[in-house]
C-alpha positions in Angstrom: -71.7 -26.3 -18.2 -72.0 -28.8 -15.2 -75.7 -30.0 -14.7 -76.7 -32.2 -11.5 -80.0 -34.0 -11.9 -81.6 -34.3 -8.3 -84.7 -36.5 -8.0 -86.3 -39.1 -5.6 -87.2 -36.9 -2.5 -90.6 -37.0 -0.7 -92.6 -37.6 2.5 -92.1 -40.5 4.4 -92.6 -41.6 7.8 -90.1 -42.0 11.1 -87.9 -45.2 10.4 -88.9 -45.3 5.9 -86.6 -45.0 3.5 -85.7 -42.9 0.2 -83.4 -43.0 -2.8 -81.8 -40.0 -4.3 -80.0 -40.0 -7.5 -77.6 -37.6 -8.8 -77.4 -37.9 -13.0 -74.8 -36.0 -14.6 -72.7 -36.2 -17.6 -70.0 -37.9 -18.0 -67.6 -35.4 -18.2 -68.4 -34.2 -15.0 -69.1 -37.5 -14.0 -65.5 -38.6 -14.7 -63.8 -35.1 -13.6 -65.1 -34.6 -9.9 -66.1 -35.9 -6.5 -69.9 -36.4 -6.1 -71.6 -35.9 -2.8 -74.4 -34.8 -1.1 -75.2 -32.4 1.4 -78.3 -31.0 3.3 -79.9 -28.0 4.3 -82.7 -28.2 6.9 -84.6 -24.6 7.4 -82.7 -22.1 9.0 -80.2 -24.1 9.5 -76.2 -24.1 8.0 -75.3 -26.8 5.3 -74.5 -29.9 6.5 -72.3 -32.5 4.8 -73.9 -36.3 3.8 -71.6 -38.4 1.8 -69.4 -38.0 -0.5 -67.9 -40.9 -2.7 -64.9 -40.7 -5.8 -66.5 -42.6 -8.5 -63.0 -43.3 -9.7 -61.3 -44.6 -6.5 -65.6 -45.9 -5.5 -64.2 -45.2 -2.0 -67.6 -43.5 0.0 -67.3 -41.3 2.6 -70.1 -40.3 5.4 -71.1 -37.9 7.8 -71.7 -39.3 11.3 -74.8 -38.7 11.8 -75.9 -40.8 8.9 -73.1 -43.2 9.1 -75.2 -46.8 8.8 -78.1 -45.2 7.8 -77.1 -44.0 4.9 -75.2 -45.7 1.5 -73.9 -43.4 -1.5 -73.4 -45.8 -4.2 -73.1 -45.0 -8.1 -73.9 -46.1 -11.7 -70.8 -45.6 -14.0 -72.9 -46.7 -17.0 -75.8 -44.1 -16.2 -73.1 -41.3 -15.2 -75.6 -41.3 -11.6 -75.0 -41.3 -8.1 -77.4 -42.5 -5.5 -78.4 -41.7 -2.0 -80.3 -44.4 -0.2 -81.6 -43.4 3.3 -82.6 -45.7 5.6 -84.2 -45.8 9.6 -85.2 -41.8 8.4 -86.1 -39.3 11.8 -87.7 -36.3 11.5 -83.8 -34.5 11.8 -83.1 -35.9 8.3 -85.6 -33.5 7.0 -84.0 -30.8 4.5 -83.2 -30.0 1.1 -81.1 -32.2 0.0 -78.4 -30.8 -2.5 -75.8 -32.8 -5.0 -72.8 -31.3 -5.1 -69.5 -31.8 -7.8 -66.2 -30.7 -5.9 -63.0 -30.6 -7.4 -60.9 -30.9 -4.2 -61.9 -33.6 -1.4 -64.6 -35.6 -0.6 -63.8 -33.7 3.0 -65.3 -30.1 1.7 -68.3 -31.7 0.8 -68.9 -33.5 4.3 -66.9 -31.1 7.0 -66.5 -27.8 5.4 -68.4 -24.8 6.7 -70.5 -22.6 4.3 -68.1 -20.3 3.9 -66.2 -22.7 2.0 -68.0 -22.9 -1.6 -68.6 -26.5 -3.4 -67.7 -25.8 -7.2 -71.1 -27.0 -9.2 -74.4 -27.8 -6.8 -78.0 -29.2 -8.1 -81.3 -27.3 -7.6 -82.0 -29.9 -5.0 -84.8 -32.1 -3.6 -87.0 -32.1 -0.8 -86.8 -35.0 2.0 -89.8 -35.3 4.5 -90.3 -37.1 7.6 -92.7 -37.1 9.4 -92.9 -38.4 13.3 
């Protein structure tokens, strides 16, 4: 059973900034790309980063390109989200996702295309 620990959302103002994280174990940890992807109400799913802990090659969406950094801990089996310069169009849940395939399902890929494990998620904020 694959389990993806989401924590670190909240409220914050235009321009703050937040850290997710993304624990998991280490099987799954080793075994799959981690990413992260959002869901704003009543909106589609929309792709964030994405990195291969193996390869520690990160890959971003555009619209948070420079904003955002996915980073990860290898010891803690955890991959983080920090958000910087956050508008209220960052708002959402925001989901980790473990994807067998490409770090390119997890950013580009339409709804209709289903990520293989996803966490409960975690609610980001902001406020103008």
């Amino acid at each position: 059973q694959v389990e993806l620990e989401e924590s670190g959302g909240g409220t914050v103002e235009t321009g703050g900034s937040l850290t997710l994280s993304c624990k998991t174990s280490k099987s799954t940890y080793d075994r799959y790309l981690l990413g992260w992807f959002r869901q704003a109400a009543g909106k589609e799913r929309e792709g964030v980063a994405c990195i291969n802990p193996e390869a520690d090659l990160p890959y971003y969406a555009e619209s948070v390109r420079d904003r955002f950094t996915i980073s990860k801990d290898n010891a803690k089996n955890t991959v983080y989200l920090r958000m910087n310069r956050l508008t209220p169009e960052d708002t959402g849940t925001y989901y980790c996702a473990a994807h067998g395939r490409s770090c390119g399902e997890i950013i580009y890929a339409s709804e209709d295309v289903a990520l293989d494990y996803v966490g409960q998620g975690t609610q980001v904020t902001v406020s103008s």
